[in-house]
C-alpha positions as CSV (number, residue, x, y, z in Angstrom):
1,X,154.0,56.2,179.8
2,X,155.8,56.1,176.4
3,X,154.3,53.0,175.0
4,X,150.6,53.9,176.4
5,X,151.1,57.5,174.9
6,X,151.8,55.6,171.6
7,X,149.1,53.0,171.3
8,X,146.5,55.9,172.2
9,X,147.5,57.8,169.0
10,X,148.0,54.4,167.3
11,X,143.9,54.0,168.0
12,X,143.3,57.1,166.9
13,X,145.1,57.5,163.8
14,X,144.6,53.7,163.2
15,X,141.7,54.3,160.5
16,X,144.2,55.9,158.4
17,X,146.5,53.1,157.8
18,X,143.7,50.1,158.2
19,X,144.4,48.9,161.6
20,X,147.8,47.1,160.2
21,X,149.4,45.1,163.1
22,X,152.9,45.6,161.4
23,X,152.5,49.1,162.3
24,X,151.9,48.5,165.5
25,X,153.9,46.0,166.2
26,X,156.6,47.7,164.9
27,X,155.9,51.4,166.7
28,X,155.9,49.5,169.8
29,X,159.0,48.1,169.7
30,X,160.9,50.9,168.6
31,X,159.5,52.7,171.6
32,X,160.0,49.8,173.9
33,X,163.6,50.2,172.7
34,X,163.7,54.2,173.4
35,X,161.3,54.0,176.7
36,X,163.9,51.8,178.6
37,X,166.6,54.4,178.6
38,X,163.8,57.2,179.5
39,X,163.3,54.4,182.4
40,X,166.8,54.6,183.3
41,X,167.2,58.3,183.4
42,X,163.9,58.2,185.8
43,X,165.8,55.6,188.4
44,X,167.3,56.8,191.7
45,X,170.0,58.5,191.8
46,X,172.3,55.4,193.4
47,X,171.3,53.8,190.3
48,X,171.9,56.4,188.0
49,X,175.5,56.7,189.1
50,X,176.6,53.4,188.3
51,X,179.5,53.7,185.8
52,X,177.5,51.1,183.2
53,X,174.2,53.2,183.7
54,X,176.0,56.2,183.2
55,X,177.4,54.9,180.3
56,X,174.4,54.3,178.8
57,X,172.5,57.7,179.5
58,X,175.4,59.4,178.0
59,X,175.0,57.2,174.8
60,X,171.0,58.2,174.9
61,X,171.9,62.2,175.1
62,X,174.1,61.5,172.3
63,X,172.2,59.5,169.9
64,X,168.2,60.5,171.3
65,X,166.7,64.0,170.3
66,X,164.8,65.0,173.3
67,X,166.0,62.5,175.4
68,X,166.5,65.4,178.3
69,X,163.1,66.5,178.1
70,X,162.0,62.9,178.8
71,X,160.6,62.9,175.6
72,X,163.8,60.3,173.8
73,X,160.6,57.7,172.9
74,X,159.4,60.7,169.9
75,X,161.7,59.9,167.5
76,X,162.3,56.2,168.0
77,X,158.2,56.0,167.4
78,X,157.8,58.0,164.2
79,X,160.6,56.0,162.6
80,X,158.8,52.0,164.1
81,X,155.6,53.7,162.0
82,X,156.5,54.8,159.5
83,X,159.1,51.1,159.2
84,X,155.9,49.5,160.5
85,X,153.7,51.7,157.4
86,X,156.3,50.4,155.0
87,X,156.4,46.7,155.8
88,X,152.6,46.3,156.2
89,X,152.4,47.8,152.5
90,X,155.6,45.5,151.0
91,X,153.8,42.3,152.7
92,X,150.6,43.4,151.3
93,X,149.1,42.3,155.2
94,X,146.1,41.9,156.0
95,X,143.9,44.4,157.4
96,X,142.7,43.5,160.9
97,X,139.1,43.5,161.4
């Protein structure tokens, strides 16, 4: 649900930064990134306990505010826009119609 949670507020604040498809491109794969740990915390339990999954989820905890909540996505969004914001500006890109 992380990456539909982020193009619905995309589309709606989407008017305030012209429709740029650096911004979006660049929110989504930030979450992308984020949402597959959230995935992996969300797998059985057999899975979980693998030594290389647990390896990872530690790592997430660490490094991902929220990331026990199931919210880990948050901060890994706000940072692809406002990287997204910033290289649609530098590239001067065109606004999508």
């Amino acid at each position: 649900y992380p990456l539909a949670m982020t193009l619905i507020l995309l589309v709606l604040v989407g008017p305030l930064f012209k429709q740029r498809t650096a911004v979006y491109r660049m929110t989504t794969y930030f979450t992308l990134i984020a949402s597959i740990f959230d995935g992996l915390n969300a797998c059985p339990e057999s899975i979980k306990q693998t030594p290389i999954v647990q390896n990872i989820l530690h790592a997430a905890e660490s490094y991902l505010p929220f990331f026990k909540l199931g919210m880990g996505w948050i901060v890994p969004a706000v940072i692809g826009f406002v990287i997204g914001l910033i290289w649609s500006f530098a590239k001067k890109e065109e606004v999508a119609d």
